[in-house]
C-alpha positions in Angstrom: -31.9 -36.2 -29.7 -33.7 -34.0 -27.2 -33.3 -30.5 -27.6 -31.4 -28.5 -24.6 -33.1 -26.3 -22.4 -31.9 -23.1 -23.2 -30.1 -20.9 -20.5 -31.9 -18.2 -19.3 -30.7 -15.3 -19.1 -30.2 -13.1 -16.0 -32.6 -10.1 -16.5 -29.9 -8.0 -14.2 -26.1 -8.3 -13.2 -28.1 -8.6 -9.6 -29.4 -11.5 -10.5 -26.8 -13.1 -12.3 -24.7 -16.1 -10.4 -21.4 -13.8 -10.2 -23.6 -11.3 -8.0 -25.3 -14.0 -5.8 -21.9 -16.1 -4.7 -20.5 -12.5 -3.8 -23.5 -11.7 -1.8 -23.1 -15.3 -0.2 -19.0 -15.3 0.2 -19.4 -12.0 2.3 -21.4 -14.2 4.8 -18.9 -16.8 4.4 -17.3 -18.2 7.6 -14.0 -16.8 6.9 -15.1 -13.6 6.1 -17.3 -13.4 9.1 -14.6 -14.5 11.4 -12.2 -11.6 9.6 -14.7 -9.3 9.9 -16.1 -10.1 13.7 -14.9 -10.9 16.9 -18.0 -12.0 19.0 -18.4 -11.1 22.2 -18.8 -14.5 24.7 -21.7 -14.8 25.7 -23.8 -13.4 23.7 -25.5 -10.2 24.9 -29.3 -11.4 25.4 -30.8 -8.7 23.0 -28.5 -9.8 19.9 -29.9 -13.8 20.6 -33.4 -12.0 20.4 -32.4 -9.9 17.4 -31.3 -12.6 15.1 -33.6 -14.9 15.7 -36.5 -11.5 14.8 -34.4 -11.0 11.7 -35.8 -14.2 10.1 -39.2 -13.0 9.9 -38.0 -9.0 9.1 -36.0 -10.4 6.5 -38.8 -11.7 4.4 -41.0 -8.4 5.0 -37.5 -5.9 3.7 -37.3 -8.8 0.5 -41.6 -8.8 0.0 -41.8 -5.0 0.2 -38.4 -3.4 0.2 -39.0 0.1 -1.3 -41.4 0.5 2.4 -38.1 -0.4 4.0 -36.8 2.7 4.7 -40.2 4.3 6.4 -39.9 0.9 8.3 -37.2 1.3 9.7 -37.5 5.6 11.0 -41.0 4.0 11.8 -38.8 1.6 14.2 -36.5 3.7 15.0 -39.0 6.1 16.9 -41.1 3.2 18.8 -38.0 1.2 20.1 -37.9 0.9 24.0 -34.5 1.2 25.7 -35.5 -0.7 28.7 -36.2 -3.8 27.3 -34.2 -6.3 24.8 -37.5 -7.2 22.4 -36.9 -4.3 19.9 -37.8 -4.9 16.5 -35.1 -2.3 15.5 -32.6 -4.7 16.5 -34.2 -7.6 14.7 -34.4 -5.1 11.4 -30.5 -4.0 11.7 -29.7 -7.9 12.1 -30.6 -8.4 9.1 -27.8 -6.4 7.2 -25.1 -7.8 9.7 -24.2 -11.4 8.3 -21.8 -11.7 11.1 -24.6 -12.4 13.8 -27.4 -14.0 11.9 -25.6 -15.6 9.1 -25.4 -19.0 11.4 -28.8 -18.6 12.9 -29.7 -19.9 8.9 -30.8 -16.2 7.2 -29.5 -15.5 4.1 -28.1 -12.2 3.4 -30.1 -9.8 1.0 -29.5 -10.2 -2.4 -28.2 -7.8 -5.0 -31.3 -7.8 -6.6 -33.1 -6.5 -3.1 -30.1 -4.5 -2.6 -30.7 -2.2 -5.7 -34.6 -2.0 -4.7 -33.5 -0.5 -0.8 -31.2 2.1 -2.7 -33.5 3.0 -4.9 -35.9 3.9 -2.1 -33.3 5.7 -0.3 -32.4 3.6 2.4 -29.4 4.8 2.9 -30.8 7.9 4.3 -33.0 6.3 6.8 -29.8 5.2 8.4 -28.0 8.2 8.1 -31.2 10.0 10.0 -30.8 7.5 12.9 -27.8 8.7 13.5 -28.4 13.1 13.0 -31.3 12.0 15.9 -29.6 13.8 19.1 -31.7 11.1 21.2 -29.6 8.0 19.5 -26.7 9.0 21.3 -28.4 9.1 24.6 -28.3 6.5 27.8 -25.0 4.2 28.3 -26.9 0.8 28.9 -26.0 -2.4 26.9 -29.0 -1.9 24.8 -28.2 2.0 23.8 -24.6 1.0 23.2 -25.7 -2.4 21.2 -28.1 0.0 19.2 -25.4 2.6 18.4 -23.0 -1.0 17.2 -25.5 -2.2 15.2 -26.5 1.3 13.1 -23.3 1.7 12.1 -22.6 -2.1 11.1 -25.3 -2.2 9.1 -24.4 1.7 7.7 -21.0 0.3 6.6 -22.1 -2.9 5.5 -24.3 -0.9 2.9 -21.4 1.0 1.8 -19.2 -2.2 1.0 -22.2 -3.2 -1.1 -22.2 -0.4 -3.5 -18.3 0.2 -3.3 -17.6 -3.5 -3.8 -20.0 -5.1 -5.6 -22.9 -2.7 -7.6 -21.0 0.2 -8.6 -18.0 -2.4 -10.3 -19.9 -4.9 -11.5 -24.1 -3.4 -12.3 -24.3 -3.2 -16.1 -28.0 -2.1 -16.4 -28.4 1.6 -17.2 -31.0 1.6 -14.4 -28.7 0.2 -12.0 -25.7 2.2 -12.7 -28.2 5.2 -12.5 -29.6 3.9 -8.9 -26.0 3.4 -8.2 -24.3 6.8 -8.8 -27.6 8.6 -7.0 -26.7 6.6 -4.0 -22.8 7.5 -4.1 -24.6 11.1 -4.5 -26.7 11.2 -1.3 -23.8 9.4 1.0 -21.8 12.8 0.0 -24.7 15.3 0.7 -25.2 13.4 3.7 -21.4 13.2 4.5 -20.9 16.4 6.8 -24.2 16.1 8.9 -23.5 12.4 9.5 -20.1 12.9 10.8 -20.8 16.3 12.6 -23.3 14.5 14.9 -20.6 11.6 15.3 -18.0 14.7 16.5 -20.8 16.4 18.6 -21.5 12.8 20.5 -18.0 11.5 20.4 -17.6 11.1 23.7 -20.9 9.1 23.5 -20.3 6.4 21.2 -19.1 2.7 22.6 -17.8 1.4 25.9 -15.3 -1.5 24.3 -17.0 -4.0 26.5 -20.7 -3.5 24.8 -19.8 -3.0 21.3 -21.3 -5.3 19.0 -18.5 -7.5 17.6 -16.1 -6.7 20.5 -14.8 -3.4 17.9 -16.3 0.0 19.6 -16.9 2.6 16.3 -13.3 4.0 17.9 -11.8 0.9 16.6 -14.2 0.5 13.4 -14.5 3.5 11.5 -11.6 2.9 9.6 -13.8 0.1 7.9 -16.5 3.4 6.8 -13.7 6.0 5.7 -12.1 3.0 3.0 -15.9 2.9 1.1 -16.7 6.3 1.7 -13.2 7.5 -0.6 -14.3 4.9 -2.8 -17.4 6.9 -3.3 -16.1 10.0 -3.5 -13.4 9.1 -6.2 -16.5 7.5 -8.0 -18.5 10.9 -8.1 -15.7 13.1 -8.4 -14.8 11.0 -11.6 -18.0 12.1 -13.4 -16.6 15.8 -12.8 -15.2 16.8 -16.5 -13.8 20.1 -14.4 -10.8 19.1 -11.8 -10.8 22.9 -11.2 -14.5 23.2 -10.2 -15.3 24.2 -6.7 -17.9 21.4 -6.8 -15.2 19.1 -6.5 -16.6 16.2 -4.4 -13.4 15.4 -3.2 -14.0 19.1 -1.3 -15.8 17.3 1.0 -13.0 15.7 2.6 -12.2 19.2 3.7 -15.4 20.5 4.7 -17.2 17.4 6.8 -15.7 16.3 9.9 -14.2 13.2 8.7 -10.8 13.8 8.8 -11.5 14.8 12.6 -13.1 11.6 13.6 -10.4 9.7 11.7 -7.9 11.3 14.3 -9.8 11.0 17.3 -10.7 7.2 16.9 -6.8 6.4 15.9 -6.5 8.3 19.4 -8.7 6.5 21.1 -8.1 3.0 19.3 -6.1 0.7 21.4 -8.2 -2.8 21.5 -7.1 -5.5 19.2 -8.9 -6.2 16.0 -8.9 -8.9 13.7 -9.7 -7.1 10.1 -8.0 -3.6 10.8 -5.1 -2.7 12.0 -4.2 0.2 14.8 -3.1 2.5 12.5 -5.5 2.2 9.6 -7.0 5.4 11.1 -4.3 7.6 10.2 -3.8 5.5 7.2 -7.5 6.5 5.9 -6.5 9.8 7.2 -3.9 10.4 5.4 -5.0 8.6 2.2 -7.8 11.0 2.4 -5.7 13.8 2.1 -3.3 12.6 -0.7 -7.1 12.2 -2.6 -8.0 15.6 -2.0 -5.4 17.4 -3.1 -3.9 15.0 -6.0 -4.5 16.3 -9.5 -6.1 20.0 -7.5 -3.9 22.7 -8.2 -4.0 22.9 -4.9 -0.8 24.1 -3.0 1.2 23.5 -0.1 -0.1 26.4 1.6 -3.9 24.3 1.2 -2.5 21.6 2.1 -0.8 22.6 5.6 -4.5 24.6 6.2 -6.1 21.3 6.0 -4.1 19.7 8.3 -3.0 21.4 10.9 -6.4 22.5 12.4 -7.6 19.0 12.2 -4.6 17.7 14.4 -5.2 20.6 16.7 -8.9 20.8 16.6 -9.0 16.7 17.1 -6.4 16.0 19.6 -4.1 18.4 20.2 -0.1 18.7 19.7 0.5 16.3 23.2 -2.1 13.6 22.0 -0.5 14.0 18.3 3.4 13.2 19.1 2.1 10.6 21.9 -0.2 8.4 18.8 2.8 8.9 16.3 5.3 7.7 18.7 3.1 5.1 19.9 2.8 4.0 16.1 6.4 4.1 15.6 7.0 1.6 18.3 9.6 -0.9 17.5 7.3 -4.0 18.8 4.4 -2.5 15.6 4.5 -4.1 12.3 5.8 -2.1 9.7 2.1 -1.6 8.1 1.7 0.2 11.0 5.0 2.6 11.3 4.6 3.3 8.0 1.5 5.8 7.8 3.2 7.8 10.7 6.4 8.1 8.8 4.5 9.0 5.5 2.5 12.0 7.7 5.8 12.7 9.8 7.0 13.6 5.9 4.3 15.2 4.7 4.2 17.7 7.6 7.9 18.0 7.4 7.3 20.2 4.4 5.8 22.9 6.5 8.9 23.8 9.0 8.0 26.6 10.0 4.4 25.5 11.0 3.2 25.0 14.7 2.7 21.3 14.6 6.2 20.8 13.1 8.1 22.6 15.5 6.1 20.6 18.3 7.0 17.1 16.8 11.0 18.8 16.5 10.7 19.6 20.0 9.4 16.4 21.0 12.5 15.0 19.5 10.1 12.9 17.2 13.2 12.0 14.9 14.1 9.5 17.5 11.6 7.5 17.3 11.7 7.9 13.8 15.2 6.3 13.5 14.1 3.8 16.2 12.2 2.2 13.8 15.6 1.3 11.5 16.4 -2.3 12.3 19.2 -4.8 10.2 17.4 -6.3 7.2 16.1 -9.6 7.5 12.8 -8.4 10.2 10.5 -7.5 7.2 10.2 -8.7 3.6 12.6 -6.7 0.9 9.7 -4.6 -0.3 8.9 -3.7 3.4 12.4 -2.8 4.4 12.8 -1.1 1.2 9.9 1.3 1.5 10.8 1.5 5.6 13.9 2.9 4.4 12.9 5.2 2.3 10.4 6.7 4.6 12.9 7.0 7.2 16.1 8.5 4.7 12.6 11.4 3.7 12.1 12.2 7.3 15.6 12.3 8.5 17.0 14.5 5.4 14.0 16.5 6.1 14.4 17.0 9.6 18.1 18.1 9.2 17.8 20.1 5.9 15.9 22.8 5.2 16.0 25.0 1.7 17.1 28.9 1.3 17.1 30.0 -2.0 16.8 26.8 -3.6 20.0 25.5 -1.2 19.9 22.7 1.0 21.5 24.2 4.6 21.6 22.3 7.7 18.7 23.6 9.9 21.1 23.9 13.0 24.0 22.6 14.7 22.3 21.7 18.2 19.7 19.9 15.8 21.8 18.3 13.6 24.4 16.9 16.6 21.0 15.6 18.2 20.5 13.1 15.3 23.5 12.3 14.5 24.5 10.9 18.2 21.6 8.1 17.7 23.3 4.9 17.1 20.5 4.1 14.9 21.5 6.7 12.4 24.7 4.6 11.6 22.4 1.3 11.1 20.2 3.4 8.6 23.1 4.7 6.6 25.1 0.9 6.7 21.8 -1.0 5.5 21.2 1.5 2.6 24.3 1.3 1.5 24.5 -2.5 1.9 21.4 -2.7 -0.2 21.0 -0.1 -2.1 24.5 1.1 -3.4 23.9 2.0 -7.2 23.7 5.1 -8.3 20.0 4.8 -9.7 16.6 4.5 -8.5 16.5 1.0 -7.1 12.5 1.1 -7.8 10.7 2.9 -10.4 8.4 3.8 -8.2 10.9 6.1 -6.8 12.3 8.0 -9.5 13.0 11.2 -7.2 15.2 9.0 -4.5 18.1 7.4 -4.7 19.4 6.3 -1.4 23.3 6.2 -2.3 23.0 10.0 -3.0 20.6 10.4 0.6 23.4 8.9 2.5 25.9 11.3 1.2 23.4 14.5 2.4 23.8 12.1 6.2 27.3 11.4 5.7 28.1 15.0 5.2 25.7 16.0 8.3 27.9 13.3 10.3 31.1 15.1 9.6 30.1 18.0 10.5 29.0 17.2 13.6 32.0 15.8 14.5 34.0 18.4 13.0 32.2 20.5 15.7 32.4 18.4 18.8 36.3 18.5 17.8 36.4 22.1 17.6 34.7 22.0 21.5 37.7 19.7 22.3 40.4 22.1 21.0 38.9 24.7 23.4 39.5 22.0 26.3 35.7 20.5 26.4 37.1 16.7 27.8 32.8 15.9 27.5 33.4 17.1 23.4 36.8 14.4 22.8 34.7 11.8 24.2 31.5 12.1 21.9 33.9 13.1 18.8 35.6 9.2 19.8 32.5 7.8 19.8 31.0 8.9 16.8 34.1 7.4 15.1 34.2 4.5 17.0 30.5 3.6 15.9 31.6 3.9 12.0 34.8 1.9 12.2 33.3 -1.7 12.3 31.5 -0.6 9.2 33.5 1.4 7.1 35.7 -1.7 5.7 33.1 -3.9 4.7 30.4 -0.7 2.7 33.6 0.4 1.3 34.5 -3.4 -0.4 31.2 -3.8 -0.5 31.0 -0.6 -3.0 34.2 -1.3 -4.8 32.6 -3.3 -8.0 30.9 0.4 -8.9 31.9 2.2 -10.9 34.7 4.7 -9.7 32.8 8.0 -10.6 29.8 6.5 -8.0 28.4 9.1 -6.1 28.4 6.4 -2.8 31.6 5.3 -3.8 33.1 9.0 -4.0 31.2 10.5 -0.8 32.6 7.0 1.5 35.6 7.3 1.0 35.5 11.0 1.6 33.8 10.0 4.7 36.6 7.4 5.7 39.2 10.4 4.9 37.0 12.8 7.1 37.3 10.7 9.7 40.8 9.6 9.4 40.4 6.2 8.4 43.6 4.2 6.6 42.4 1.9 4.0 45.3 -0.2 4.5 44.9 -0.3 8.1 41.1 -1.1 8.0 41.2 -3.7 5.8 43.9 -5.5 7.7 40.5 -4.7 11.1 38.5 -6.1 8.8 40.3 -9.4 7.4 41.1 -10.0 11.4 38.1 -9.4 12.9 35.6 -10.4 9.8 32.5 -13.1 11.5 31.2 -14.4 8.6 34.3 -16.3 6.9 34.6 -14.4 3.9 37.9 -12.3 3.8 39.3 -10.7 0.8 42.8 -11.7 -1.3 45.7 -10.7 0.0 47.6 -10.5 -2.9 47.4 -6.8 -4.1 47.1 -7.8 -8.4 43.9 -10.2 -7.6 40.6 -8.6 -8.8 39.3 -9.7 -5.2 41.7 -7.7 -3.5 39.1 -5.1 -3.3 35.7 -7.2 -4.1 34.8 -10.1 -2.0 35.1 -13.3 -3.5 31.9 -15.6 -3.2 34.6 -18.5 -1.8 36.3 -18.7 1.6 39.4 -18.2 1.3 42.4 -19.9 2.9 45.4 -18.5 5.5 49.0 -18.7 5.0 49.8 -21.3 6.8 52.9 -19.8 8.3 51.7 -16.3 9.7 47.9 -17.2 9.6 47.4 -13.7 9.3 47.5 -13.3 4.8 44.4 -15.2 2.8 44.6 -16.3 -1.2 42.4 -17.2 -3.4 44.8 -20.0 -4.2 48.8 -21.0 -4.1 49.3 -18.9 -7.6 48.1 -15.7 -5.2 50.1 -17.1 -2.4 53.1 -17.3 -4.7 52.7 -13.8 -6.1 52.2 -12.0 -3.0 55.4 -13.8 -1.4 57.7 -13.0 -4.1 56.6 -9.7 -5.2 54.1 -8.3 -2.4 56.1 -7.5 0.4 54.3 -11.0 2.3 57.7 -13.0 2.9 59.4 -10.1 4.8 56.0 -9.8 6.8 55.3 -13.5 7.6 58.7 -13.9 8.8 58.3 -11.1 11.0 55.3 -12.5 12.3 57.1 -15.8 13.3 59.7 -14.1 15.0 
């Protein structure tokens, strides 16, 4: 029997088969068409460029530590007034997207490792700190700009997603982790030239891949946190002013995140519009998680950023364009989370400018009747929304929760959407205990009581303006009760299985008292007027007198008025309930 040929084995995770089908799925044609949305036709220069990349391709993988020098080497003889540029052909070859179906492979990991190692990374970053990069508006300046910072990201998906998970060398690791180093000592000059030429970077109609850097740094902020949790996991000192995760704080990356979300209205395939402020505000949850640092840091960090970057006007305009009830809920939900966040600082200047914008609004806009998103989705919607609203009404004095103001507090309370917000929560979420352990500080039943208790006592005020003869204060006191009434019937039965100590159970039917609400007299609304089919027993000794049977049930045949669960019910309710001396009236 011939003897197998042993299996040789890989001399590097880089060159193992795991490493080269990850290199080769991220030039996949799905993954290209995720990532890039060509523009039609195609710019003259990038036809040129990737059909150059073939030959520069083989010269980076012959010689790849001379790469970098290459490319500043490049860099300095390109000519803006013609599309031949071998700087364009070299940059090709790092953007899969655009040469991947001209037939050149993408580097491997091996190569990969090799460019780090001779600091290619940096002779990127230097393109960009080069004042004279930023310089001209042509096609071929803005197409130069498009592909730098491709082929800047695409490096930074390299280490993030593939070497620094999966290198198990010692000598790759080590290449690895100086790499993540240099991106961070290169992280506030690389973004303070992108601030000082902001107003330089892409025209939407030139940028490579139809995404200006507007709509594509988003894409460079996810892998540049991945790098900076990766170094600041090496510090054994969480304390130490060293902190990587300072640099979040001292570059100008939180700036730019803010000024493209501004400026980011084209549509994208891979990133959404509001995974700017998502980075954003992902980036400051990383930098003060686990810090010891405090809310006064915290409200230092962001408040000159949104005023430094856009401004309180341009602020309230993104959030409420985010907050838009035609955006997906992956895209409300980083403005509600930030809306919260800043909602701790109420005496601050950008709080009192979303207040006065009458943010809240849009905030409660976003509540809409389950059923539009999946349960998760609606789930953590509400929650973000009960946050803002108890937030914005509430505020804390000596460790007491007091309504900020009256004028404030009636504002919100006259939305119509505040009644769908408290009717879905308590449709959904009526027990008394976390409904997901991810939340063990909120439970909505006890949230709705804090609005329930704001409701009445708006009301309680409009009626005080009525007894003073303010006809325009009756009418808005009506209405607030009005709005409840087709609701309160159907939470209340819907709350009745709890248990009778409940705090929702307790605080609605304190509610329904507050506003004057007869349980008899609603129930008999509700088993009228009820859409769906499903009616409760009339017959007072029948558990589903107060819960709702799963069953239709059916009317007396006489009165059509009275339903039973069956003829024993029927029987009951006629002989002992009061029923015959009702139904007879009825006929008559």
């Amino acid at each position: 029997m011939p003897r197998q040929r042993e299996r040789e084995v890989p001399k590097s995770f880089a060159e193992t088969k795991f490493a080269k089908d990850m290199i080769e799925k991220m030039s996949g044609g799905q993954y290209r068409a995720a990532r890039a949305a060509m523009l039609e036709p195609e710019p003259a220069s990038l036809e040129w460029a990737s059909n150059r990349a073939r030959f520069l391709r083989e010269t980076i993988c012959r010689e790849p530590r001379k790469a970098p020098n290459l490319l500043r080497e490049l860099h300095k003889k390109r000519r803006m007034d013609r599309r031949e540029n071998d700087v364009f052909g070299f940059l090709a070859v790092f953007i899969s997207p655009l040469v991947g179906d001209k037939g050149v492979e993408p580097i491997p990991a091996e190569i990969w490792l090799q460019l780090f190692a001779a600091h290619f990374d940096v002779a990127i970053i230097d393109i960009f700190l080069d004042d004279s990069f930023y310089t001209g508006r042509s096609e071929l300046h803005q197409l130069y700009i498009s592909m730098a910072f491709y082929a800047l990201t695409e490096s930074l998906h390299i280490v993030t997603n593939i070497l620094m998970r999966f290198a198990d060398r010692k000598d790759d690791k080590r290449i690895v982790d100086a790499t993540c180093k240099r991106y961070l000592q290169n992280l506030e000059p690389f973004t303070a030239a992108m601030w000082k030429h902001r107003d330089d970077l892409l025209l939407h109609r030139l940028a490579f891949t139809g995404r200006n850097i507007q709509e594509s740094f988003g894409s460079f902020v996810g892998p540049i946190l991945g790098v900076i949790n990766h170094v600041s996991k090496q510090s054994l000192d969480p304390y130490a002013k060293t902190d990587p995760r300072e640099m979040i704080a001292t570059s100008h990356l939180l700036h730019l995140c803010l000024w493209c979300w501004h400026h980011d209205t084209g549509e994208m395939i891979l990133l959404m519009q509001s995974s700017h402020l998502a980075v954003y505000w992902t980036a400051i949850d990383m930098w003060i998680t686990d810090r010891g640092k405090f809310k006064e840091d915290l409200l230092n960090l962001i408040q000159p950023t949104i005023l430094e970057a856009l401004g309180k006007d341009a602020w309230i305009a993104c959030l409420k364009r985010d907050l838009e009830g035609d955006k997906a809920p992956t895209t409300q939900m980083p403005a509600l989370k930030i809306y919260n966040t800043i909602s701790d600082f109420p005496e601050s200047e950008i709080w009192g400018a979303m207040v006065d914008a009458r943010l809240y609004r849009d905030v409660l806009a976003v509540v809409q009747p389950a059923g539009k998103a999946s349960p998760a989705m609606f789930a953590e919607l509400l929650r973000l929304i009960h946050i803002a609203i108890g937030c914005t009404i509430n505020k804390n004095i000596d460790g007491q929760k007091v309504l900020v103001s009256d004028e404030l507090v009636l504002d919100v309370v006259e939305d119509p959407n505040l009644v769908t917000l408290i009717v879905e929560t308590l449709l959904i979420f009526p027990h008394p205990t976390p409904c997901v352990p991810q939340w063990p500080n909120f439970i909505p039943s006890e949230s709705c009581a804090d609005l329930l208790l704001a409701y009445t006592v708006a009301r309680n005020k409009l009626l005080q303006a009525s007894n003073q003869g303010s006809t325009d204060a009756a009418e808005r006191a009506t209405l607030l009760r009005d709005r409840i009434r087709p609701h309160w019937y159907r939470v209340l039965q819907h709350l009745r299985p709890l248990p009778a100590v409940s705090k929702a159970l307790q605080s609605w039917l304190q509610f329904g008292r507050d506003l004057q609400f007869k349980e008899d007299e609603e129930r008999r609304i509700f088993q009228r007027d009820t859409k769906d089919g499903k009616r409760n027993c009339d017959w007072r000794g029948c558990e589903f007198y107060v819960r709702m049977p799963e069953k239709s049930l059916k009317g007396c045949k006489g009165c059509n008025r009275a339903y039973y669960c069956g003829a024993a019910c029927q029987k009951r309710d006629w002989k002992d309930g009061g029923h015959k001396k009702m139904c007879r009236t009825v006929k008559d």
